[in-house]
C-alpha positions in Angstrom: -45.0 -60.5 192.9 -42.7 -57.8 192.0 -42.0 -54.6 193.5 -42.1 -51.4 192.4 -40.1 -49.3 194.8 -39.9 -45.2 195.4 -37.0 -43.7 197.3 -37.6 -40.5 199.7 -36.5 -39.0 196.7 -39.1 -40.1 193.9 -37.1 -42.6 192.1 -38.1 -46.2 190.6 -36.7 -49.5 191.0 -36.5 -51.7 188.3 -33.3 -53.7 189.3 -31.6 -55.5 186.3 -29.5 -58.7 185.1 -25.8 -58.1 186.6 -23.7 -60.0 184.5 -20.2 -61.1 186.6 -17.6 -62.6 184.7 -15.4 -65.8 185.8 -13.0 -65.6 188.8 -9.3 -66.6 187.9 -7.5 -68.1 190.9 -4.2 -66.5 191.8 -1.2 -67.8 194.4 -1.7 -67.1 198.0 0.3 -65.6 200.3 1.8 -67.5 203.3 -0.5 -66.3 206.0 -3.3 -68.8 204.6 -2.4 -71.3 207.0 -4.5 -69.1 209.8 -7.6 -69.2 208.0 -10.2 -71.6 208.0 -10.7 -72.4 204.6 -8.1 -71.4 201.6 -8.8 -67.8 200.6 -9.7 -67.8 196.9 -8.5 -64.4 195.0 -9.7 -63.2 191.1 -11.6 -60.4 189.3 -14.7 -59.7 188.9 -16.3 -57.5 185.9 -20.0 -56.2 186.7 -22.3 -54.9 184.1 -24.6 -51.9 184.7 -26.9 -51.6 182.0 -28.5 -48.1 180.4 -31.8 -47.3 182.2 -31.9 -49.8 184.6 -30.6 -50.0 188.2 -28.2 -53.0 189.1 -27.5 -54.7 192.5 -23.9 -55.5 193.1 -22.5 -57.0 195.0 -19.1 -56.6 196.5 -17.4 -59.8 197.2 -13.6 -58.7 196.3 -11.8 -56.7 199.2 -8.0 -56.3 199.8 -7.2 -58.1 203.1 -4.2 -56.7 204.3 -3.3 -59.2 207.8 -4.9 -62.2 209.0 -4.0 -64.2 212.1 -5.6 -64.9 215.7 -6.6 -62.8 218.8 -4.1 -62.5 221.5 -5.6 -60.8 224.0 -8.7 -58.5 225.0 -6.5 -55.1 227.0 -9.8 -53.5 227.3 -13.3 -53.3 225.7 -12.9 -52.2 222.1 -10.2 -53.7 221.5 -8.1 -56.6 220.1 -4.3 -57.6 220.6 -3.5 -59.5 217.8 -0.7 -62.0 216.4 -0.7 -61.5 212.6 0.9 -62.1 209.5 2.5 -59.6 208.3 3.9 -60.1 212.0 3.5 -56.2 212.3 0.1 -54.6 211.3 0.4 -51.9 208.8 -0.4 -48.6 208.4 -3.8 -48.2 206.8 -5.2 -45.6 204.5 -8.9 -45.3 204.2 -11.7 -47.0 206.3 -10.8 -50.7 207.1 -12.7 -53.5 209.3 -11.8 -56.6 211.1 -13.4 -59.6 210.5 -13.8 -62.4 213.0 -13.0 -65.7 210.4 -13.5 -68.7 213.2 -14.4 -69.7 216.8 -11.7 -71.5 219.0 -14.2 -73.8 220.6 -17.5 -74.9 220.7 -18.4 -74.4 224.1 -21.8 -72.9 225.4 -24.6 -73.9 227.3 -27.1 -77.2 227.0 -27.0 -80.7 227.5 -24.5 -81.8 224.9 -22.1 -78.5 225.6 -18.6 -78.9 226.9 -18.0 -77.7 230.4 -17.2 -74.2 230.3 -18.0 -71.3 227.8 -17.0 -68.9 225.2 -18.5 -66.2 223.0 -19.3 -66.2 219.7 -18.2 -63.2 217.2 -18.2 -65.4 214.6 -18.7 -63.7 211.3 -18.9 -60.7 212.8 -17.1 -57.5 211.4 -16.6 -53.8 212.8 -14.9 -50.7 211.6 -11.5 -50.1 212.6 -11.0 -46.7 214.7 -7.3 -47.4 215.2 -4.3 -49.3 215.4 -1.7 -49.1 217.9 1.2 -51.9 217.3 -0.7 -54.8 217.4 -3.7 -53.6 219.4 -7.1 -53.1 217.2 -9.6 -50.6 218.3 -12.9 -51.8 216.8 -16.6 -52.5 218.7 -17.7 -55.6 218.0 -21.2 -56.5 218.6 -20.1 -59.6 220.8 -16.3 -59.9 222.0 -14.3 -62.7 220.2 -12.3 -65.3 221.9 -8.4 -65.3 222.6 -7.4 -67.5 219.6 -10.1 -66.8 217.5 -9.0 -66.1 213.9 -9.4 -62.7 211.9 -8.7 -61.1 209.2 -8.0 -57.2 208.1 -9.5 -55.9 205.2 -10.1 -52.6 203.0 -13.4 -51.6 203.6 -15.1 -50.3 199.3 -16.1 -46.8 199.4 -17.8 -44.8 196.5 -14.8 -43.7 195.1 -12.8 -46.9 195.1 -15.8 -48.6 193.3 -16.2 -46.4 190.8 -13.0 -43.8 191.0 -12.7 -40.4 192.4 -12.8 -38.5 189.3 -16.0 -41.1 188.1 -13.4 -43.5 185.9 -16.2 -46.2 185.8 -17.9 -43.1 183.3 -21.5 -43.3 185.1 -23.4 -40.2 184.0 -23.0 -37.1 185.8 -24.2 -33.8 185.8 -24.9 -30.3 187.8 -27.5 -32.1 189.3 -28.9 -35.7 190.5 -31.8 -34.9 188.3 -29.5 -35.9 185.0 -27.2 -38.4 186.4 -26.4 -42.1 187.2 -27.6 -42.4 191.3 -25.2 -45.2 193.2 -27.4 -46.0 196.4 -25.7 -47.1 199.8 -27.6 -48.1 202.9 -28.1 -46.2 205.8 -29.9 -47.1 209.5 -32.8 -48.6 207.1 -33.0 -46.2 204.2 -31.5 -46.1 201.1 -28.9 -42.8 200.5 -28.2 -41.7 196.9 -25.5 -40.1 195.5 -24.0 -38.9 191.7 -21.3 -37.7 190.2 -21.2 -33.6 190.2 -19.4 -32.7 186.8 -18.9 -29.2 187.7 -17.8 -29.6 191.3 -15.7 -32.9 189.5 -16.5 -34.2 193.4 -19.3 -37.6 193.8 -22.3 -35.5 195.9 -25.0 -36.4 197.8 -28.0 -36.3 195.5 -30.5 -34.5 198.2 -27.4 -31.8 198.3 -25.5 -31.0 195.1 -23.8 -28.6 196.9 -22.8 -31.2 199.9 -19.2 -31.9 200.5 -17.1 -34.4 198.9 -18.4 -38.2 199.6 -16.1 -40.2 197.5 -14.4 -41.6 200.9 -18.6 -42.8 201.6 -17.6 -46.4 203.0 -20.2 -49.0 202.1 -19.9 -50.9 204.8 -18.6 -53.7 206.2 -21.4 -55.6 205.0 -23.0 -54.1 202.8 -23.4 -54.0 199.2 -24.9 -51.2 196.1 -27.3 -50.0 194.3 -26.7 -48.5 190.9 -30.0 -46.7 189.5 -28.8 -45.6 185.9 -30.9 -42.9 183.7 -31.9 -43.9 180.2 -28.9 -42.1 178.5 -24.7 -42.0 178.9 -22.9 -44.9 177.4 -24.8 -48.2 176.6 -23.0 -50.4 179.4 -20.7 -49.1 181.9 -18.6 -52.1 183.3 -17.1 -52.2 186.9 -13.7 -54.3 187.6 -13.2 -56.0 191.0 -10.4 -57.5 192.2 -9.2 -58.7 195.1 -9.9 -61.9 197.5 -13.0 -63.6 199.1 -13.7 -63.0 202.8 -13.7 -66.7 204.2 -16.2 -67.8 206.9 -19.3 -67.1 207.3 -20.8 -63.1 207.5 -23.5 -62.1 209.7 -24.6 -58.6 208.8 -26.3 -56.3 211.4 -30.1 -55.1 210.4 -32.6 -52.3 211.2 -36.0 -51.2 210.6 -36.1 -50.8 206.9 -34.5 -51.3 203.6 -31.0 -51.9 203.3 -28.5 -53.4 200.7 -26.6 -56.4 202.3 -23.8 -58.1 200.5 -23.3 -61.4 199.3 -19.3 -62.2 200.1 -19.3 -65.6 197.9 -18.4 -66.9 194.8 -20.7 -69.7 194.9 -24.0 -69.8 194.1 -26.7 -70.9 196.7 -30.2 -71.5 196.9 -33.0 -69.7 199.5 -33.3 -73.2 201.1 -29.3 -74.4 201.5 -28.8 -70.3 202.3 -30.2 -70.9 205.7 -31.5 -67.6 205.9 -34.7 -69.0 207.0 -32.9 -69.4 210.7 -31.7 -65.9 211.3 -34.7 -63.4 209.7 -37.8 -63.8 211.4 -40.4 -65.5 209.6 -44.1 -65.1 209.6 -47.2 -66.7 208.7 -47.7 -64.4 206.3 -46.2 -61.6 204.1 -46.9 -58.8 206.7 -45.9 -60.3 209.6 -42.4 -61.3 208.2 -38.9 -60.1 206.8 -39.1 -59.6 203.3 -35.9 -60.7 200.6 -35.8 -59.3 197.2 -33.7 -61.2 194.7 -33.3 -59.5 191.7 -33.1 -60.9 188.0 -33.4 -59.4 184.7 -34.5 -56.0 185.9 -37.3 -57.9 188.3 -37.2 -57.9 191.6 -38.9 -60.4 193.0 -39.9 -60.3 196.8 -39.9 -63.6 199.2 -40.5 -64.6 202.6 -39.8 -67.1 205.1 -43.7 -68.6 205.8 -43.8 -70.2 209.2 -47.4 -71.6 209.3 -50.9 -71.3 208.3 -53.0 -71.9 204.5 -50.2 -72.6 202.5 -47.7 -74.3 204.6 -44.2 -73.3 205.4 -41.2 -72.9 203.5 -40.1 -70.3 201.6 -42.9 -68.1 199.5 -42.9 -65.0 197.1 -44.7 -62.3 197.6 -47.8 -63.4 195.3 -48.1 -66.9 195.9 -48.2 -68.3 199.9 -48.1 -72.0 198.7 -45.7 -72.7 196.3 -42.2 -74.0 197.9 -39.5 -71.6 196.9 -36.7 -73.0 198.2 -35.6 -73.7 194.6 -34.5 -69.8 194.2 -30.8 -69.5 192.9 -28.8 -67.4 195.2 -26.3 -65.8 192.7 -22.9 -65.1 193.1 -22.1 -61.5 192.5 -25.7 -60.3 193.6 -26.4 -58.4 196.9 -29.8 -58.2 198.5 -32.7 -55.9 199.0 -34.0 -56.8 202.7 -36.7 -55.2 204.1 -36.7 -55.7 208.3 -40.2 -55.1 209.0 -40.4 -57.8 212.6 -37.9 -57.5 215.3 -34.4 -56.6 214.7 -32.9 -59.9 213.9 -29.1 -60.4 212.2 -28.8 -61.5 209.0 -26.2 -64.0 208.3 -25.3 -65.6 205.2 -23.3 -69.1 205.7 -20.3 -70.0 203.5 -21.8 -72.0 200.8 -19.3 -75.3 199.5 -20.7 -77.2 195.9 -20.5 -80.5 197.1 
């Protein structure tokens, strides 16, 4: 089944083919040794077609330090040890991800003694930084010796440019122009390109202030609904490096635009997303995915029991396994949280 979906605002969502190009592997620096798994670097080129609207997902950031916790001064925030050994200065919103656990330990019959938390692919906004002390609120507090790394958070205008470099169609109004869509506490907030203010806008305010510094989120990805006219393709350039470890993205009643932070491709079965939505035995009763591909979005769930079975099932068919849908590289997600407010966490995929 596909979806035809209307924004508080009228519009139609007919998500189309984003074509990525390849990624080039570049040197690393010498921090890597503190990460997990080797952090792979390249560009990315995204195509937004005329008169359709595109997913994208964002998985090039800048990381900027990398290293392990220290200490835990007070709640909120981190002392870290880092490479660079000092932290730098930032400009512009930044978060800190939480790359690995230090141990294992927990509770059960096959636990170590002892326990520890588990942040885990978790990120946060970064409020401050004093020397080496990060001010950021985690949803669960990370480990001494857990790993991390600091990255530049995409916003609106370092996607697409502060002056609209990515050439989008503008206008006076949002009624003319390209709409870039960023998630927001479950809804989905548009915004355009103001050629007479020469500012990005919200599109429910024309006259709104600036929101070219809009942050995406940590975790969280676009959605680029282009009108019929303006140039043929407009293309998007990424660059930068691939967040290692796994993400876990935080979720509310709603729609929302979650990213996908890898460069290799996955199915709905070996995604393991069936373990951390909530499923259902049937379509209403669960959290609803929608992979787009060739300007159809397609709508699946996680079935849990009844007629049909379980396993994986789209929207129009409740017996047919599923689990066979390609995860793309370079696609974020339309995910609907419609049971319980349950994470969302995507697990680092390897080819094998």
């Amino acid at each position: 089944m596909t979806l035809n979906l209307r924004s508080p605002i009228g519009w139609l969502l007919a998500l189309a083919l984003l074509s990525a190009g390849p990624l080039s592997a570049q040197g690393l620096p010498a921090q890597e040794n503190l990460l997990p798994v080797s952090r792979t670097a390249g560009v990315l080129t995204v195509q937004l077609p005329q008169g359709k609207s595109t997913l994208v997902a964002l998985p090039m950031v800048k990381i900027v330090a990398s290293g392990t916790v220290a200490a835990l001064p007070a709640a909120g925030q981190i002392e870290v040890t880092s490479s660079p050994a000092v932290l730098p200065s930032l400009t512009g919103p930044h978060a800190i991800k939480i790359t690995s656990r230090v141990d294992q330990r927990g509770t059960g019959s096959n636990a170590p003694a002892g326990s520890s938390t588990n942040a885990y692919g978790l990120s946060a906004p970064i409020s401050s930084i004093t020397g080496q002390v990060v001010t950021a609120t985690l949803a669960t507090v990370p480990n001494v010796g857990d790993e991390f790394v600091i990255y530049q958070v995409p916003t609106i205008a370092s996607i697409f440019g502060a002056t609209n470099t990515a050439g989008l169609t503008g206008g006076a109004t949002a009624d003319v122009a390209d709409i870039v869509y960023l998630g927001s506490a479950g809804t989905l907030v548009g915004y355009f390109y103001n050629t007479t203010a020469s500012q990005w806008r919200l599109a429910s305010n024309a006259d709104s202030p600036d929101q070219g510094s809009t942050a995406v989120g940590s975790t969280g990805g676009v959605l680029v609904a282009r009108k019929a006219g303006g140039a043929s393709v407009v293309s998007l350039t990424l660059s930068g490096s691939i967040l290692p470890g796994k993400q876990v993205a935080p979720v509310s009643s709603g729609f929302q635009v979650v990213n996908n932070p890898y460069s290799v491709a996955t199915t709905l079965a070996a995604s393991g997303l069936q373990n951390f939505i909530n499923g259902g035995t049937g379509a209403g009763t669960a959290d609803l995915l929608y992979i787009e591909q060739a300007g159809v979005l397609t709508g699946y769930y996680f079935k849990t029991g009844g007629v049909g079975g379980t396993g994986w099932r789209s929207l129009a068919d409740n017996v047919t396994n599923q689990g066979a849908v390609l995860v793309a590289p370079g696609k974020a997600f339309l995910f609907k949280e419609q049971s319980g407010t349950a994470g969302f966490v995507m697990q680092e995929p390897f080819a094998e």
